[in-house]
C-alpha positions in Angstrom: 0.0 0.0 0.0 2.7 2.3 -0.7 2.7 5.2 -2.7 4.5 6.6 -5.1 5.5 10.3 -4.1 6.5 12.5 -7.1 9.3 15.4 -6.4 7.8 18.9 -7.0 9.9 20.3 -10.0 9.4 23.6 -8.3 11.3 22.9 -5.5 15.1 22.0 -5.5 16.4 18.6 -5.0 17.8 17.4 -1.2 21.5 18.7 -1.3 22.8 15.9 0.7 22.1 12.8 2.6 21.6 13.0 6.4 24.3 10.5 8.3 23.1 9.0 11.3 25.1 6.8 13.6 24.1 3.1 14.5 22.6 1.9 18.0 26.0 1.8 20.2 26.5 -0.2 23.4 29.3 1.8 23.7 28.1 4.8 26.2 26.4 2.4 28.4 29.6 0.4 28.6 31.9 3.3 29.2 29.2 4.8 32.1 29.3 1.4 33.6 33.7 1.3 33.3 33.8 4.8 34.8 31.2 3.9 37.7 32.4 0.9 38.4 35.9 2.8 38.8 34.0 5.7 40.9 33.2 2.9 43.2 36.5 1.1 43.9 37.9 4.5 44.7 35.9 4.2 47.7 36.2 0.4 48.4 38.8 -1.6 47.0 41.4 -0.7 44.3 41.1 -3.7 42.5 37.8 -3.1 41.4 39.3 0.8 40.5 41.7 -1.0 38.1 38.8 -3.4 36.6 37.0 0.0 36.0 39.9 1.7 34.6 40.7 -0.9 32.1 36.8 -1.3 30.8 37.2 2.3 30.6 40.4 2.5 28.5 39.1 -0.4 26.2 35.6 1.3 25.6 37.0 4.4 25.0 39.5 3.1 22.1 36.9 0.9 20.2 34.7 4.1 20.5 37.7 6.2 19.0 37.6 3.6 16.5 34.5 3.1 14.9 34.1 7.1 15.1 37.0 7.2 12.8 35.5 4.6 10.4 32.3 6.2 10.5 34.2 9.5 8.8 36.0 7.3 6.6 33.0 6.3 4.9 31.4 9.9 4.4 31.7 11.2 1.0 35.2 13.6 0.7 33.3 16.7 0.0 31.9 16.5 3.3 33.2 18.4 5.9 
């Protein structure tokens, strides 16, 4: 039951594409690293290491993708 919508050939076409992002576990995960290393601070510093290294990690795959993400945007876009 689609329909067909025709493009006014008043109006100008779209100039570009919008880029949105794909869902991401990646802020829950780096909340949870940087809580759980909030909370070792005030009980044990093993669990402040545990925290700290889910931290690092998220933050470099996060670093990552982001940087894919621009690779794959057109060149003209800025």
């Amino acid at each position: 039951m689609a329909q067909h919508l025709q493009h006014d050939p008043d109006l100008a076409p779209p100039a570009e594409a919008i880029h949105m992002p794909e869902p991401s576990y990646l802020p829950p995960a780096l909340a949870f690293g940087i809580a759980l290393a909030l909370v070792g601070i005030l009980t044990w510093l093993f669990v402040t290491v545990i925290g700290v290294i889910i931290v690092v990690a998220v933050l470099v795959r996060w670093i990552r993708s982001a940087r894919e993400e621009m690779s794959d945007l057109p060149l003209e876009h800025h």
